[in-house]
N, CA, C and O atoms as CSV, one atom per row, in Angstrom:
chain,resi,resn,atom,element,x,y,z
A,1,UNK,N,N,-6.273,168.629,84.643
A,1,UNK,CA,C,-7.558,169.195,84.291
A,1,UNK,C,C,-8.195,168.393,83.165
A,1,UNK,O,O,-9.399,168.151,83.071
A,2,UNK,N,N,-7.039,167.932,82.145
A,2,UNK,CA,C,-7.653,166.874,81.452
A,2,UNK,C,C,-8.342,165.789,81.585
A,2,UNK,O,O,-9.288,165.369,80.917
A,3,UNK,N,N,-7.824,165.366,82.469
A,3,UNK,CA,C,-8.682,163.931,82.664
A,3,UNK,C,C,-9.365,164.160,84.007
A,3,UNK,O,O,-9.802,163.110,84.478
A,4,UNK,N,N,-9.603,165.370,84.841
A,4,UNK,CA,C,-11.358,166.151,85.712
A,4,UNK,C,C,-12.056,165.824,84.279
A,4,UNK,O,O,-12.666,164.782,84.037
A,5,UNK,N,N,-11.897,166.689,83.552
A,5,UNK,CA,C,-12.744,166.826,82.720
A,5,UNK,C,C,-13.753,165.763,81.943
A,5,UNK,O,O,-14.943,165.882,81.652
A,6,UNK,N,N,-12.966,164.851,81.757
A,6,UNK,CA,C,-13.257,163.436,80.717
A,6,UNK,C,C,-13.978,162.767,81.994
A,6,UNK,O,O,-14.953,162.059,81.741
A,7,UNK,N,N,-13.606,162.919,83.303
A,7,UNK,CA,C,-14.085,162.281,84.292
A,7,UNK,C,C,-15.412,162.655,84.583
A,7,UNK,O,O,-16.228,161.799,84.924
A,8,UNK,N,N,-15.894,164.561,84.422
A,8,UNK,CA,C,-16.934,164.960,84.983
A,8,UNK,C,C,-18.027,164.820,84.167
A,8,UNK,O,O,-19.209,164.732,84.497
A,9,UNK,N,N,-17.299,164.799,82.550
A,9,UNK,CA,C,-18.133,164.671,81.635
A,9,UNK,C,C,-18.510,162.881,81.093
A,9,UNK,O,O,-19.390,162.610,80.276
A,10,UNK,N,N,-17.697,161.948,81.714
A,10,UNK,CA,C,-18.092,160.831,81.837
A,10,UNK,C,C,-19.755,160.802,82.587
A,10,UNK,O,O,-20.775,160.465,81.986
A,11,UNK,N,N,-19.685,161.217,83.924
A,11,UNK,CA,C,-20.555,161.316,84.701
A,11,UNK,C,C,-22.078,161.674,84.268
A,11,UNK,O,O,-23.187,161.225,84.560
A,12,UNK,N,N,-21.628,162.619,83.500
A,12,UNK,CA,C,-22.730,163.381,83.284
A,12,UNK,C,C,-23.147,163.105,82.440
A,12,UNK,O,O,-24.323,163.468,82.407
A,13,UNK,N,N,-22.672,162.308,81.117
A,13,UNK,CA,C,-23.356,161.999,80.274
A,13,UNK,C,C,-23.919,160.536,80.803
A,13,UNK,O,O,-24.763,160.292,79.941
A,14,UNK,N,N,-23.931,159.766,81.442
A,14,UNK,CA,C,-24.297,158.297,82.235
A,14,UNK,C,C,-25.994,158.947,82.747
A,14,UNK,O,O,-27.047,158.318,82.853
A,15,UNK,N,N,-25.746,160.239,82.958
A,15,UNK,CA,C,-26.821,160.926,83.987
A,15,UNK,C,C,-27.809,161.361,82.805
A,15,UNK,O,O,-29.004,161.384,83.101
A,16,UNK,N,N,-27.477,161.677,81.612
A,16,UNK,CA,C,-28.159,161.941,80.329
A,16,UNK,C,C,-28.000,163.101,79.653
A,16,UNK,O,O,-28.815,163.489,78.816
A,17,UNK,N,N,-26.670,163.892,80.050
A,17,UNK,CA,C,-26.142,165.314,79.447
A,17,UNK,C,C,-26.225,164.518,78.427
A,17,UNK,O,O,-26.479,163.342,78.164
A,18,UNK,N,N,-25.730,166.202,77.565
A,18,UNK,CA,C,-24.780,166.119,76.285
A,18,UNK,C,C,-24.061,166.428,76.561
A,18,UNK,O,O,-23.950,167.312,77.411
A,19,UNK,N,N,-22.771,165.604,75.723
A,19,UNK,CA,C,-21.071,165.695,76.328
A,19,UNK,C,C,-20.795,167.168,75.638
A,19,UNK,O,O,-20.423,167.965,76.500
A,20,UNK,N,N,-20.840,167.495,74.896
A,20,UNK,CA,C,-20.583,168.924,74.733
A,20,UNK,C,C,-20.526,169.937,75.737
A,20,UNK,O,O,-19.551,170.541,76.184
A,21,UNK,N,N,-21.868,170.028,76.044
A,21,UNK,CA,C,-22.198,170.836,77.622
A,21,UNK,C,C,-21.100,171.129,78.452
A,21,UNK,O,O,-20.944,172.165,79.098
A,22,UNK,N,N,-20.030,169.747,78.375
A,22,UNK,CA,C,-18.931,170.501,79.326
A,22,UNK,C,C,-17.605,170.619,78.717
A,22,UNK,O,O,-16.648,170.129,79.318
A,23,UNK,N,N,-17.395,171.344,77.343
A,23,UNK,CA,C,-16.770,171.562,76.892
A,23,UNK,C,C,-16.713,173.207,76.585
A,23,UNK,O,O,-15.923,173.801,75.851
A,24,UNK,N,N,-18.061,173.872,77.571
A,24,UNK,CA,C,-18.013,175.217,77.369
A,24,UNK,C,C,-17.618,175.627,78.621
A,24,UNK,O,O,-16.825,175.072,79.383
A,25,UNK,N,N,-18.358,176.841,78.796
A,25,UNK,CA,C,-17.902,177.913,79.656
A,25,UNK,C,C,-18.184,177.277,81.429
A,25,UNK,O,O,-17.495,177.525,82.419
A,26,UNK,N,N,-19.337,176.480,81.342
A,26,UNK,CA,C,-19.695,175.483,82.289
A,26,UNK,C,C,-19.475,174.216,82.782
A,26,UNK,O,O,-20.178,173.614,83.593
A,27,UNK,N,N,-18.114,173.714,82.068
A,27,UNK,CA,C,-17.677,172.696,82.356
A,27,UNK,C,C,-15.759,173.133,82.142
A,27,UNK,O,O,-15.008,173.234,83.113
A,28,UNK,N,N,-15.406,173.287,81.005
A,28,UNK,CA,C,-14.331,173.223,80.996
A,28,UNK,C,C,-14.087,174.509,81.504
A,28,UNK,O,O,-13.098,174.449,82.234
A,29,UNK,N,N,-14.670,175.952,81.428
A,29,UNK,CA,C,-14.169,177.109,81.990
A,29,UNK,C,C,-13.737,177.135,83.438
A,29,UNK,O,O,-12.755,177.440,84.114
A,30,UNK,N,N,-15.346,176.515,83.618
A,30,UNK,CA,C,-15.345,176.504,85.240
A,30,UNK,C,C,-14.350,175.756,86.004
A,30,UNK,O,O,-13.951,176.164,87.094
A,31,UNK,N,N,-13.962,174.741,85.500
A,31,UNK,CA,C,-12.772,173.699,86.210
A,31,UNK,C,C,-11.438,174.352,85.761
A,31,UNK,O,O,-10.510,173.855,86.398
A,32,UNK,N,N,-11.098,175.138,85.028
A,32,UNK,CA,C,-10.082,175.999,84.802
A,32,UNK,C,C,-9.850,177.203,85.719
A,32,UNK,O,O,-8.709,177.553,86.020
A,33,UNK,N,N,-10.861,177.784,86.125
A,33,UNK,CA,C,-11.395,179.149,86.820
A,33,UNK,C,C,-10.899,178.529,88.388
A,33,UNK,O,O,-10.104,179.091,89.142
A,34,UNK,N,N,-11.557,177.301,88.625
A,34,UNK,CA,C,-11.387,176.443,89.882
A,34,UNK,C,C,-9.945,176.069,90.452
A,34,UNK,O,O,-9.598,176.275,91.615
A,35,UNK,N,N,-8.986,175.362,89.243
A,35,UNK,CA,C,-8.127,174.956,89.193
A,35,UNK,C,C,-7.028,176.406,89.241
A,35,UNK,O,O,-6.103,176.365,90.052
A,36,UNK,N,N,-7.114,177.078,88.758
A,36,UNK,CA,C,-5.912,177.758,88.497
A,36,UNK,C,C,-6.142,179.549,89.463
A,36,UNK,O,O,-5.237,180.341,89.729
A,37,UNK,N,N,-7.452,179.680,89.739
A,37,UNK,CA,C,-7.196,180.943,90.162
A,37,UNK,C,C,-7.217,181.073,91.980
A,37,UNK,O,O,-7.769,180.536,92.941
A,38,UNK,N,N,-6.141,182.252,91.654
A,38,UNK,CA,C,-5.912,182.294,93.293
A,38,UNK,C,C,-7.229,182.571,94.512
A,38,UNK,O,O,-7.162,182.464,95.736
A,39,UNK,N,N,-8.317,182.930,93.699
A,39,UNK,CA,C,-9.473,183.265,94.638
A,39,UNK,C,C,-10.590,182.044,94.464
A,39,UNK,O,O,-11.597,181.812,95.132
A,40,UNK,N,N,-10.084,181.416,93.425
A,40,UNK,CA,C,-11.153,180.065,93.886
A,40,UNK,C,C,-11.152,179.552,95.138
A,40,UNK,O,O,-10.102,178.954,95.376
A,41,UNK,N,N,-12.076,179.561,96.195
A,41,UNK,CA,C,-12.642,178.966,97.572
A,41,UNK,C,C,-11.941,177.666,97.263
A,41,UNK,O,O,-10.778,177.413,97.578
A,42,UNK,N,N,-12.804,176.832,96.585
A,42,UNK,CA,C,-12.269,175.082,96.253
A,42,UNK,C,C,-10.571,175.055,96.133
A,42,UNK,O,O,-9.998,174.065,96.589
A,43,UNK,N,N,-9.794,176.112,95.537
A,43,UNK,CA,C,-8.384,175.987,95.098
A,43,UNK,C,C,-8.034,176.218,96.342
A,43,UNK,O,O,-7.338,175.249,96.646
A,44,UNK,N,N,-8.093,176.820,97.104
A,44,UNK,CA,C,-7.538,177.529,98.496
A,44,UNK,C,C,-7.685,176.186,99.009
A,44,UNK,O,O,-6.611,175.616,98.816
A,45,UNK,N,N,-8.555,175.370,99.601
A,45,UNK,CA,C,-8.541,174.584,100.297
A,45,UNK,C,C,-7.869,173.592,100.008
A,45,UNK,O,O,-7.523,172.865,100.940
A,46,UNK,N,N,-7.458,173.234,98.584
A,46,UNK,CA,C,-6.812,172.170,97.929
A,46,UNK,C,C,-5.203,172.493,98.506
A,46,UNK,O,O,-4.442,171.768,99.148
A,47,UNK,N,N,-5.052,173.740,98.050
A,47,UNK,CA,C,-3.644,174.358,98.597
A,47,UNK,C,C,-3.240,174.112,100.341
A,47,UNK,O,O,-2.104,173.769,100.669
A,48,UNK,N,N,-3.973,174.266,101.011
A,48,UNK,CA,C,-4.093,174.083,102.563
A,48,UNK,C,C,-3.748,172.645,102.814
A,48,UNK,O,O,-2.697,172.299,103.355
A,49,UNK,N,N,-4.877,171.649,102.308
A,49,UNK,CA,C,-4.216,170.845,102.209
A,49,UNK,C,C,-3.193,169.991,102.141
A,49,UNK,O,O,-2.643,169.290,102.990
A,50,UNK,N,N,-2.956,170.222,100.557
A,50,UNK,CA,C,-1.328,170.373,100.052
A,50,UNK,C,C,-0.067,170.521,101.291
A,50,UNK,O,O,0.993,169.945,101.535
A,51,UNK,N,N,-0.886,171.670,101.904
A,51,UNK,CA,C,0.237,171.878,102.893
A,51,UNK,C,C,0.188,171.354,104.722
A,51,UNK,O,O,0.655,171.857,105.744
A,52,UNK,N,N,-0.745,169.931,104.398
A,52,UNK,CA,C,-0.928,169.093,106.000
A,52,UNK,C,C,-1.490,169.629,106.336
A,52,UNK,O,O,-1.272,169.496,107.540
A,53,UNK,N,N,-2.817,170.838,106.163
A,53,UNK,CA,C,-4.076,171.760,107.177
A,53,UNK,C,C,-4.758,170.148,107.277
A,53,UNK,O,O,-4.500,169.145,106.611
A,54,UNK,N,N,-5.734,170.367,108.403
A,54,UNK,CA,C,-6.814,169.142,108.298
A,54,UNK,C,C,-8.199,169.825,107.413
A,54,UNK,O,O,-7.997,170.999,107.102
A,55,UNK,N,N,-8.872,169.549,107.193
A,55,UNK,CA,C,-10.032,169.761,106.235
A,55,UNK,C,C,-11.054,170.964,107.362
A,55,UNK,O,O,-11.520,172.074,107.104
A,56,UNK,N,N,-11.097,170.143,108.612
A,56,UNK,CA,C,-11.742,170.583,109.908
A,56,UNK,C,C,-11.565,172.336,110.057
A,56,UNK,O,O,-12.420,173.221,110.030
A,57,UNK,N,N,-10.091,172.396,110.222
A,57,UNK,CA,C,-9.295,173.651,110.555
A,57,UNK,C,C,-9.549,174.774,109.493
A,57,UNK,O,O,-9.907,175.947,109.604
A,58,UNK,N,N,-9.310,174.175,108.685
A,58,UNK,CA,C,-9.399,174.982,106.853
A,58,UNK,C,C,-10.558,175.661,106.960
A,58,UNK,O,O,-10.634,176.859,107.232
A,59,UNK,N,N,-11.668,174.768,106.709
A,59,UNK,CA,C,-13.208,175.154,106.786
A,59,UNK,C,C,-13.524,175.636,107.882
A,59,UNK,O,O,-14.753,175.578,107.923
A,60,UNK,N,N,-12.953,176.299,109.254
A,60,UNK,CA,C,-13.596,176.945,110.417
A,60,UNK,C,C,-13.137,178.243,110.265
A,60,UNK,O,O,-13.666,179.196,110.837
A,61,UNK,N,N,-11.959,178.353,109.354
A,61,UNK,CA,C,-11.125,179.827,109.220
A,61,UNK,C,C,-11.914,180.370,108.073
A,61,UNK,O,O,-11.955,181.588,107.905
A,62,UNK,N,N,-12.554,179.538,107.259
A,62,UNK,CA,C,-12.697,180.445,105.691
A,62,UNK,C,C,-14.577,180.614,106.287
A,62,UNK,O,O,-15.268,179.863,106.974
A,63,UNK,N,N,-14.876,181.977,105.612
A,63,UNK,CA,C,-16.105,182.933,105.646
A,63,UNK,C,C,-17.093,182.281,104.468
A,63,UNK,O,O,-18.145,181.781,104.868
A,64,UNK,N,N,-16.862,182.264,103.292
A,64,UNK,CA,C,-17.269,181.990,102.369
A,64,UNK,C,C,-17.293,180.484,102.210
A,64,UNK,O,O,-16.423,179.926,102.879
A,65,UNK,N,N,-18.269,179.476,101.308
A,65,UNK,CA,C,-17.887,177.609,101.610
A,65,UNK,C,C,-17.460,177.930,100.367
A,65,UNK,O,O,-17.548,178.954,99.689
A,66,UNK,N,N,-16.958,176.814,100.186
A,66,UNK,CA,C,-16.071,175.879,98.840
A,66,UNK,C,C,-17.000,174.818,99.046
A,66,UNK,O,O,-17.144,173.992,99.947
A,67,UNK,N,N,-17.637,175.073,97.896
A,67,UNK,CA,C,-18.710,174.195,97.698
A,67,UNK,C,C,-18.490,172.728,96.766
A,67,UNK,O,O,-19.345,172.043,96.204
A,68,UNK,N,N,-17.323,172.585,96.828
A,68,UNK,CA,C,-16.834,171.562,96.022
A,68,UNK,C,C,-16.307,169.957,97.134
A,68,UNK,O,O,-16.445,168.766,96.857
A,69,UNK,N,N,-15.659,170.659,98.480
A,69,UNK,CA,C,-16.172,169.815,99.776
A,69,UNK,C,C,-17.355,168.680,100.051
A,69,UNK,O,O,-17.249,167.565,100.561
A,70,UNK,N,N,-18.378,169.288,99.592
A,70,UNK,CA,C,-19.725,168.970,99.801
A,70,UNK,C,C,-20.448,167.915,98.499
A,70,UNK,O,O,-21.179,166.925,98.483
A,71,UNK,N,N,-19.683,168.881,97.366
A,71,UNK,CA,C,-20.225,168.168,95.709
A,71,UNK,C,C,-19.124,167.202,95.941
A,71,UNK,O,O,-19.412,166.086,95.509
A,72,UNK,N,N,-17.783,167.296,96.569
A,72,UNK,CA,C,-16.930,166.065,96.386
A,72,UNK,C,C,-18.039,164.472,96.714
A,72,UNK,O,O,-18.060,163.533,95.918
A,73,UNK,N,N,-18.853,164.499,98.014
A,73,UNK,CA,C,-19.380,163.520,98.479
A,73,UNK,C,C,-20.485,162.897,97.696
A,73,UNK,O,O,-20.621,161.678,97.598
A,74,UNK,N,N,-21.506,164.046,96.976
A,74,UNK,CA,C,-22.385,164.021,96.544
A,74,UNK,C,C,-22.108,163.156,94.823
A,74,UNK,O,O,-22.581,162.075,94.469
A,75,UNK,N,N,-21.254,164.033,94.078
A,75,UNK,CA,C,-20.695,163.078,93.315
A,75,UNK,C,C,-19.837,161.869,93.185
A,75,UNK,O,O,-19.666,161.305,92.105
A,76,UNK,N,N,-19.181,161.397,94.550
A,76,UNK,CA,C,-18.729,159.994,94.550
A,76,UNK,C,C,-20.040,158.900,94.536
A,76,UNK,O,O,-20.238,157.852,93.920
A,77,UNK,N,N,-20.639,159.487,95.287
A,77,UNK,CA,C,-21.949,158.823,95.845
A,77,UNK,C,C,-22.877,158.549,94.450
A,77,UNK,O,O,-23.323,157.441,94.152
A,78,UNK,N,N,-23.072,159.762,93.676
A,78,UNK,CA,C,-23.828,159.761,92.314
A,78,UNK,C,C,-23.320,158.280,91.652
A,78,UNK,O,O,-23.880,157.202,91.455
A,79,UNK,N,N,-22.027,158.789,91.430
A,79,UNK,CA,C,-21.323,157.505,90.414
A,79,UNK,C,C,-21.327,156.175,90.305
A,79,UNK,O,O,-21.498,155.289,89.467
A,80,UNK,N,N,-20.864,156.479,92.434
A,80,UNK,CA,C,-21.476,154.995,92.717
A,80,UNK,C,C,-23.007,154.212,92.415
A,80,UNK,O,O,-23.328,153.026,92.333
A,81,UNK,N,N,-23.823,155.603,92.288
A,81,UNK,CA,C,-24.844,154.662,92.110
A,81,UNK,C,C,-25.479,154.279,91.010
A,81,UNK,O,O,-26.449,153.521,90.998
A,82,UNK,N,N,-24.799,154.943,89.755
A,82,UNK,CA,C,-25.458,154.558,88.516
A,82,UNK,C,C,-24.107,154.228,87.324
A,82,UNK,O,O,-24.091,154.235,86.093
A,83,UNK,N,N,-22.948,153.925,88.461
A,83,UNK,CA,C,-21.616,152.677,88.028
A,83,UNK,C,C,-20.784,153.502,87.363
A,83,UNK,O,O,-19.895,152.761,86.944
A,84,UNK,N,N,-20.560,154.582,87.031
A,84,UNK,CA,C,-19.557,155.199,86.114
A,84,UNK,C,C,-18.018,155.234,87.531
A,84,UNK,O,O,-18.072,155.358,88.755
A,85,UNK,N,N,-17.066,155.094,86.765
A,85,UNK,CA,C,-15.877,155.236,87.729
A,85,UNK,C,C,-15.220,156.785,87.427
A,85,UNK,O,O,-15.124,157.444,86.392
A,86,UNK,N,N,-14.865,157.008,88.662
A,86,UNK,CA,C,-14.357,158.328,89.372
A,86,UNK,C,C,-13.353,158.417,89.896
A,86,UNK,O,O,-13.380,158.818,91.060
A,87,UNK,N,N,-12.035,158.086,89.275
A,87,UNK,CA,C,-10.956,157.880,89.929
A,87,UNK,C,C,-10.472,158.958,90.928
A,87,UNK,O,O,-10.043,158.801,92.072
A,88,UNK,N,N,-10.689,160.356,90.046
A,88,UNK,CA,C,-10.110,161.848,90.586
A,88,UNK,C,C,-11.343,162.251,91.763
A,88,UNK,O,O,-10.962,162.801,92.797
A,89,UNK,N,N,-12.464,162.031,91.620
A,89,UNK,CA,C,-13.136,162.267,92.737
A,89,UNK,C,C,-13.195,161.023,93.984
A,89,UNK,O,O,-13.654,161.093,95.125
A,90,UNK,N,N,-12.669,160.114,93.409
A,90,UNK,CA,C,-12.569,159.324,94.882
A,90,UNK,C,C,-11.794,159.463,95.082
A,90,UNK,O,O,-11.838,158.958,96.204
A,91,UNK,N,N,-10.253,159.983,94.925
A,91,UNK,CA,C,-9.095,160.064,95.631
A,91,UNK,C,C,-9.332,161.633,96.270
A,91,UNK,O,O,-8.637,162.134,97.154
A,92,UNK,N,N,-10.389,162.216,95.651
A,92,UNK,CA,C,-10.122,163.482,96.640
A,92,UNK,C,C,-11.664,163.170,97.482
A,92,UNK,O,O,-12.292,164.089,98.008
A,93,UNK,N,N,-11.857,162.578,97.490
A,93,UNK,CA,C,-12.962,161.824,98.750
A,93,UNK,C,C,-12.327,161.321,99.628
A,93,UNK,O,O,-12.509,161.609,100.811
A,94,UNK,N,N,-11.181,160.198,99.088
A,94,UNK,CA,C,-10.325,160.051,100.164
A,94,UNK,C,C,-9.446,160.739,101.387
A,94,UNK,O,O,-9.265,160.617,102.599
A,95,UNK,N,N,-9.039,161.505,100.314
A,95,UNK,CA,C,-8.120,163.252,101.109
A,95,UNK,C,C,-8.608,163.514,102.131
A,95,UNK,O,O,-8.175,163.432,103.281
A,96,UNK,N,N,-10.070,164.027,101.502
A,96,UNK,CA,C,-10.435,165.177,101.945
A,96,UNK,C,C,-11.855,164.630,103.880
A,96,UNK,O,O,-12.144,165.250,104.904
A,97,UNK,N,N,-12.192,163.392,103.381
A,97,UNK,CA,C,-12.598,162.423,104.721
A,97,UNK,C,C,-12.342,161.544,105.147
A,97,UNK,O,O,-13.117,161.016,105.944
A,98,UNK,N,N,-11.311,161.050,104.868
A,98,UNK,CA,C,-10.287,160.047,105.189
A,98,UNK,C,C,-8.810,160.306,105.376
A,98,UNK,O,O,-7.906,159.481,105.246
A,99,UNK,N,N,-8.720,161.421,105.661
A,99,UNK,CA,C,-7.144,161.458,105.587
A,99,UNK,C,C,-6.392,161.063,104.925
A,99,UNK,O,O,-5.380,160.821,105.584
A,100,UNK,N,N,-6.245,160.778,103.689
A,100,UNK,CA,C,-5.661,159.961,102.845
A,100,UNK,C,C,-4.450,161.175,102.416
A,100,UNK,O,O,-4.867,162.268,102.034
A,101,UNK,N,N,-2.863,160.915,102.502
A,101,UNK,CA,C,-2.160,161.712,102.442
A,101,UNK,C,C,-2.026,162.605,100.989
A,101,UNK,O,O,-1.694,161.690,100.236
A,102,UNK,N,N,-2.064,163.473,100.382
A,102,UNK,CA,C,-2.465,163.403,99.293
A,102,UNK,C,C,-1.296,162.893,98.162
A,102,UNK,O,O,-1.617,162.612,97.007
A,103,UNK,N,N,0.020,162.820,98.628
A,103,UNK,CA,C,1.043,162.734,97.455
A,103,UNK,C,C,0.510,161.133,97.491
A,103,UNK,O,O,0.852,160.602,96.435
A,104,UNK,N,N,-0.147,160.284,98.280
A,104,UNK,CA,C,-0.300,158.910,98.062
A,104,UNK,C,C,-1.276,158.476,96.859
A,104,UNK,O,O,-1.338,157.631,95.966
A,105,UNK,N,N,-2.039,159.626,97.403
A,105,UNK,CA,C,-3.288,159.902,96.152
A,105,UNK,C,C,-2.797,160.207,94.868
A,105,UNK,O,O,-3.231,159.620,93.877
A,106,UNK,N,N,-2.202,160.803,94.824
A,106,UNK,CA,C,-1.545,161.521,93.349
A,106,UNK,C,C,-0.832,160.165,92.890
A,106,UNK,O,O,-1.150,159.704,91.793
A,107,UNK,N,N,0.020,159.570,93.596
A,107,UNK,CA,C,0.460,158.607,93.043
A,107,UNK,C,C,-0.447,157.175,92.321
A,107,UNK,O,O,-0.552,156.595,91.241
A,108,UNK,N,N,-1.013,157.092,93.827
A,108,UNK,CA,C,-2.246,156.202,92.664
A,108,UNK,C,C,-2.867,155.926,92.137
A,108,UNK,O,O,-3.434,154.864,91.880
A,109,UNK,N,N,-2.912,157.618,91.626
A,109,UNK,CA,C,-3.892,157.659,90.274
A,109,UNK,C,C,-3.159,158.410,89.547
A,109,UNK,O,O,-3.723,159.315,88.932
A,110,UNK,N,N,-1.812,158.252,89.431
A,110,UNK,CA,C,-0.587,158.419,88.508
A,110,UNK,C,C,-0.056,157.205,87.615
A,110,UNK,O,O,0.515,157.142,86.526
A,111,UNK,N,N,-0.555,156.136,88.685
A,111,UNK,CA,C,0.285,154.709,88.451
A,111,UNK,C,C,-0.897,153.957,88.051
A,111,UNK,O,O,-0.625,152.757,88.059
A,112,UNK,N,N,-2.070,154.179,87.714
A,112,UNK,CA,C,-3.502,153.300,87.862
A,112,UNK,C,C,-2.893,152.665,86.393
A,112,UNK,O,O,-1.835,153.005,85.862
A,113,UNK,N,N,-3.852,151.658,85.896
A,113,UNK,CA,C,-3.561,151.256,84.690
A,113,UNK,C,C,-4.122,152.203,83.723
A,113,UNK,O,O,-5.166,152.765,84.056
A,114,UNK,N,N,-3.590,152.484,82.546
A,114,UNK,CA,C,-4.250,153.407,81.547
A,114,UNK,C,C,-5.738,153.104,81.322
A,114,UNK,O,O,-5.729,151.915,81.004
A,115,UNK,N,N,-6.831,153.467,81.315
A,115,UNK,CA,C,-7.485,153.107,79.942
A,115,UNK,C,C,-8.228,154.400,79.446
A,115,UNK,O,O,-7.727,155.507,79.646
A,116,UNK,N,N,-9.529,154.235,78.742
A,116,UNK,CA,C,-10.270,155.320,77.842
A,116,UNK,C,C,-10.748,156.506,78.821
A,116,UNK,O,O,-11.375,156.444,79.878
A,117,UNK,N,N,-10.360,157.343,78.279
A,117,UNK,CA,C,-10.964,158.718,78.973
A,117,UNK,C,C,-12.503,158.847,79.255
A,117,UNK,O,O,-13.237,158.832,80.244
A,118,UNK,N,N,-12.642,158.995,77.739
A,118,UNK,CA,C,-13.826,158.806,77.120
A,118,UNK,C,C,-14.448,157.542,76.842
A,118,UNK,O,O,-15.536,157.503,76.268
């Protein structure tokens, strides 16, 4: 969640936030709320995943969207276009429309070279 965070708030300040902004209830809450609770839409699908569902299957069973599917594309795409890097959202770009297995993902952005968060 640490380094979503440094990642989303990278983004957003490139875009002309203030980095603060996501250090409240709207940035860091919300990716906490996302990440950890059992009724987050976005967490459910991450979990499905996790467990070899295809993305296809997942999203025809669930009523409600996980609107984070959709912002996944929208923000790779953002980044790309005004250069900030997105390691955690392109590996779950990868996942999630590319099949990309996810423990492969985890790994290579486990193993990336260090650098600044911030």
């Amino acid at each position: 969640m640490t380094r979503g965070i440094a990642e989303i708030t990278r983004l957003g300040v490139a875009l002309g936030a203030e980095p603060r902004t996501f250090s409240g209830l709207s940035g860091i809450g919300d990716l906490m709320v996302t990440c950890m609770s059992r009724h987050s839409r976005n967490r459910h699908v991450g979990v499905e995943i996790g467990k070899g569902r295809r993305l296809s299957d997942i999203l025809s069973e669930m009523v409600m969207v996980a609107e984070g599917v959709a912002t996944t594309r929208s923000a790779y795409d953002l980044a790309s276009k005004v250069g900030v890097e997105v390691p955690i959202i392109a590996e779950v770009r990868k996942i999630l429309f590319e099949e990309k297995d996810p423990l492969v993902a985890c790994y290579d952005l486990m193993t990336r070279d260090p650098k600044e968060e911030i």
